[in-house]
N, C-alpha and C positions, 0 to 999 in steps of 0.2 A: 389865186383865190377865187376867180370867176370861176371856173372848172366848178369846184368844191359847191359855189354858191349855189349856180345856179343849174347843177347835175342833180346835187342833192333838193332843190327846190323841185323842180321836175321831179325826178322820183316820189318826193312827197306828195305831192298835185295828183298825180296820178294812182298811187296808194290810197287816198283818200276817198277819188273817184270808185275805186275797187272796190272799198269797203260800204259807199254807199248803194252801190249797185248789188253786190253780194246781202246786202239788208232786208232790200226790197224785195229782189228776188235770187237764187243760186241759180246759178248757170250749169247746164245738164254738162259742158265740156270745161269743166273749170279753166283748166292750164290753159288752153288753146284761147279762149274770150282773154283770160287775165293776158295773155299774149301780144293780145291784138289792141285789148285796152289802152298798156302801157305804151308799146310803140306808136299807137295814134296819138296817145298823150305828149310821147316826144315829138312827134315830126308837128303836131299842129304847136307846141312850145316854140319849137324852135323858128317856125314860121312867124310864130307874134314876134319870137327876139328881134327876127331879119328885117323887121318894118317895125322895128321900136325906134320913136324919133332920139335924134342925140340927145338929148336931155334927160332923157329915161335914166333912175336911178334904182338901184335895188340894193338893200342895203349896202348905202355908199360905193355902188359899183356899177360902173355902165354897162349899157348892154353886149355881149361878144363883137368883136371890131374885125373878126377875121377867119378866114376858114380852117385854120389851125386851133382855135379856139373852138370854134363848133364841133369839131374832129373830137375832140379831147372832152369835151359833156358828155356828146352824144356816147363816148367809150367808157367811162364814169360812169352814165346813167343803166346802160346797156349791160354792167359789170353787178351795180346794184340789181338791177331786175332778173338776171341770171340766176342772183347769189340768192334772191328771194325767191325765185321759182324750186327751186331745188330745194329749200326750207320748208313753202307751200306744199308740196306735191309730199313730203314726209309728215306732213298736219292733216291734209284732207283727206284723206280715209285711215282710220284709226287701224294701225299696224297689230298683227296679232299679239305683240307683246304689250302693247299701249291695251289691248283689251283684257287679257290676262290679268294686268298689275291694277286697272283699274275695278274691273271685278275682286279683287280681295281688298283693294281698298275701300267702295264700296259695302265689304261685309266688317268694315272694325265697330267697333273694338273686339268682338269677341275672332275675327277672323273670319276665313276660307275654308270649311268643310273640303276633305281632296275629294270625297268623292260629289260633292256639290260641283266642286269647279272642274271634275271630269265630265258632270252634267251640262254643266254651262258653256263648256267649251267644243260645241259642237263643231261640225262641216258648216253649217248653214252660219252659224255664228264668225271662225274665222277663215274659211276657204270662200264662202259664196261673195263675201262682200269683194273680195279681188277680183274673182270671176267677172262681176257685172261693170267693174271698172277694164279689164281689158277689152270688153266686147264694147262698151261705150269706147272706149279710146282706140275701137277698129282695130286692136293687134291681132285679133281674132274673131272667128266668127263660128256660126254652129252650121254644120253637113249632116243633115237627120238629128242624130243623138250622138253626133263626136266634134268634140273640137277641132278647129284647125286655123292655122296661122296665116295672116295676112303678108304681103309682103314687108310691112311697115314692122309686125311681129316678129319678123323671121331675121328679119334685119337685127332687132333688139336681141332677139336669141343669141344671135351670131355676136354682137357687141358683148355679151355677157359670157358668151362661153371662151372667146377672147382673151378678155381682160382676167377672167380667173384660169386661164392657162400662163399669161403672162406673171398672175402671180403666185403661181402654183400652188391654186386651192385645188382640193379634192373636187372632179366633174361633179359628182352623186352630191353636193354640195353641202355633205357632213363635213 
């Protein structure tokens, strides 16, 4: 029950820190700050647990009594914070289908003209906003007027053209 309490307490502590920080200001490297956020949030958590006097009670529960217990948070919280980055990172920049569905919903009730949302659906609308997110997140950078891959990119490349060999999707990614 400690695990549960106080992995999930931490995770929410730290969540909340996210959300007030993200208020005030967004952070140019989302993932990477939310990164560093959380795990500072854990390790200084976990620092007050280790010097919480015996008496310390959290809902009806002492503080962690042992390093198998701290193991078992810190992989709990660590499991949380994973599961929400990967949730995050499909929210923070609006996927070209999320812009799509939201532009016709945007035009109800009478609807989406096709040739209106052939208009709307430009390169600069759903190609540039990705653009500016791989060269912010350094998987790329620009040589004159051509793209080219960081090692950090080329890595991802290679993970993706991997895992869609493994599950034998079309390369041309039709």
């Amino acid at each position: 029950m400690k695990v549960l309490v106080f992995g999930f307490t931490i995770f929410c502590l730290a969540f909340m820190v996210h959300l007030i920080i993200w208020k005030i200001r967004l952070p140019k490297r989302q993932v990477k700050t939310m990164l560093l956020l959380f795990f500072a949030t854990l390790l200084s958590s976990t620092l007050i647990l280790s010097n919480a006097p015996a008496s310390f009670k959290f809902f009806n529960l002492t503080a962690p009594d042992n390093i198998w217990e701290y193991l078992h948070i810190c992989l709990f919280f660590i499991s949380l914070t994973l599961a929400y980055m990967i949730t995050y990172s499909a929210l923070e920049a609006d996927s070209p289908s999320l812009v799509m569905v939201m532009a016709i919903n945007n035009a109800e009730p009478e609807g989406l003209d096709k040739n209106k949302f052939g208009e709307l659906m430009s390169d600069e609308t759903l190609v540039m906003p990705r653009i500016r997110d791989v060269l912010t997140d350094k998987m790329a950078y620009m040589d004159g007027d051509r793209y080219r891959l960081t090692p950090k990119g080329a890595f991802m490349a290679r993970m993706f053209i991997l895992w869609r060999r493994l599950i034998n999707a079309p390369e041309d990614g039709g």
